[in-house]
C-alpha positions as CSV (number, residue, x, y, z in Angstrom):
1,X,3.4,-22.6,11.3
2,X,1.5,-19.8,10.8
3,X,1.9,-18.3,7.2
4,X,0.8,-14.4,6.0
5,X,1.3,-13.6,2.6
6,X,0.9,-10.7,0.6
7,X,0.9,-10.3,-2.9
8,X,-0.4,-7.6,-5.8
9,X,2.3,-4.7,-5.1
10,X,3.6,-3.2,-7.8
11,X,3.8,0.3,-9.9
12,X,1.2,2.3,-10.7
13,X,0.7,6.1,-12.4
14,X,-1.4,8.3,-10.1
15,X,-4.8,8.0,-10.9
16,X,-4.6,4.4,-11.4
17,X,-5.4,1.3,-9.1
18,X,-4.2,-1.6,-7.2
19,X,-5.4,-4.6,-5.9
20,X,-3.7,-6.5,-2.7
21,X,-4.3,-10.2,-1.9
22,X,-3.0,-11.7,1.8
23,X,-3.8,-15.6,2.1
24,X,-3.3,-16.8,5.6
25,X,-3.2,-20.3,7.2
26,X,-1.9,-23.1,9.3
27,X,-3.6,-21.9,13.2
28,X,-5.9,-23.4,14.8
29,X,-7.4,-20.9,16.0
30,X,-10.5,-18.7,14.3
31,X,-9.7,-14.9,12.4
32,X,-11.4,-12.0,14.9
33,X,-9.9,-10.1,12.2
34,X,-7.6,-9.0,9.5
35,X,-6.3,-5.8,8.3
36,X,-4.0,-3.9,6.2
37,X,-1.2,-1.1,7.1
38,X,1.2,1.0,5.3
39,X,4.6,2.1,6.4
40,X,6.2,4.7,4.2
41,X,10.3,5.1,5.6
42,X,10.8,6.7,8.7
43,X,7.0,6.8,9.4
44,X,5.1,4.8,12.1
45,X,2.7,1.9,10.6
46,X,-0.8,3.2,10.2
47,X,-3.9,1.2,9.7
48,X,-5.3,1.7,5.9
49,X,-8.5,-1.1,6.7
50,X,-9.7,-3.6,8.5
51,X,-12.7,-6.6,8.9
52,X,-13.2,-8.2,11.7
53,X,-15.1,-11.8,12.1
54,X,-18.3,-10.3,11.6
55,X,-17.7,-8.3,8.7
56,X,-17.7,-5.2,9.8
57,X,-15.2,-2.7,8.0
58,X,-13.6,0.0,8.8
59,X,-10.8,3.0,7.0
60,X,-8.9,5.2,7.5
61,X,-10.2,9.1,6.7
62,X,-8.0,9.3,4.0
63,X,-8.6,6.3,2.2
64,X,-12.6,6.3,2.8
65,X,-14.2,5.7,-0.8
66,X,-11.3,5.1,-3.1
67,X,-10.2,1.9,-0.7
68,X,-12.4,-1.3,-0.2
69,X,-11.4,-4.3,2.1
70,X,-13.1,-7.3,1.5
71,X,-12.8,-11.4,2.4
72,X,-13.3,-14.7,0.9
73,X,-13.8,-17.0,4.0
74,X,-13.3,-20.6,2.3
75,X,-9.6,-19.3,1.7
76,X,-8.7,-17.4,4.6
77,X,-8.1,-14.6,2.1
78,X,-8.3,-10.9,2.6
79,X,-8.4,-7.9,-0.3
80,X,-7.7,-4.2,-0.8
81,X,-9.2,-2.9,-3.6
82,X,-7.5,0.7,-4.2
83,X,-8.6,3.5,-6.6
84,X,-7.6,7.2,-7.5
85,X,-3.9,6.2,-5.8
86,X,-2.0,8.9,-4.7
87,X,1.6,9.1,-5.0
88,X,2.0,9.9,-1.1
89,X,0.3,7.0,-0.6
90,X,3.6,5.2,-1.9
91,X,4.3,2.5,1.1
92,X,5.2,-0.7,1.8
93,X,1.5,-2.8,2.8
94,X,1.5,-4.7,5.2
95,X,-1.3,-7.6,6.0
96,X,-2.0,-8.3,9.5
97,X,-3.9,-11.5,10.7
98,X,-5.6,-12.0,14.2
99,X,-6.1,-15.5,15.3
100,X,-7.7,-15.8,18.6
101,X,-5.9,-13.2,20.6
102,X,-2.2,-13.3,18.5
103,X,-1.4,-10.9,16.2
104,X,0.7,-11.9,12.7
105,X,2.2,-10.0,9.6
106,X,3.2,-10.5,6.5
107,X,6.6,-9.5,5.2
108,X,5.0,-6.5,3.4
109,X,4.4,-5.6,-0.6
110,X,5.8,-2.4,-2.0
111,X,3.1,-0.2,-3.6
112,X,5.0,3.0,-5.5
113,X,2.4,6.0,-6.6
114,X,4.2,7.9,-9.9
115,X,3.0,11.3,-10.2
């Protein structure tokens, strides 16, 4: 079964950094890409970053050079690097993995922004 899990939530001061961790396995099936959203309540989820297959990244405007999305390929793991956090940019993260054509998530890691 196909497994998503996220992991480096946690509390943070504004100003101050985070770094997210999703590890991903059992498809048979190749990554075209992986991702990572936030969903703050009552909102719609929104696409933070992504890398697709090639390595190709890509951010959201708001995000663009405090965030960095990277991958380690041997483990199927993905990263988000974030810096200067915001306190509106208190969500729960969510890790989203693209096998083939199927889309999975993870159950989501709570990030809280104190100002």
């Amino acid at each position: 079964q196909v497994q998503v899990v996220e992991s480096g939530g946690g509390l943070v001061q504004a100003g101050g950094s985070l770094r997210l961790s999703c590890a991903t396995s059992g498809s048979r099936l190749s990554i075209n890409a992986m991702g990572w959203y936030r969903q703050a309540p009552g909102n719609q989820r929104d696409l933070v970053a992504r890398i697709t297959s090639d390595g190709t990244t890509m951010y959201a405007d708001s995000v663009k050079g405090r965030f960095t999305i990277s991958r380690d390929n041997a483990k199927n793991t993905v990263y988000l690097q974030m810096n200067s956090l915001k306190p509106e940019e208190t969500s729960v993260y969510y890790c989203n993995v693209i096998y083939g054509y199927i889309n999975y998530w993870g159950q989501g890691t709570q990030v809280t922004v104190s100002s």
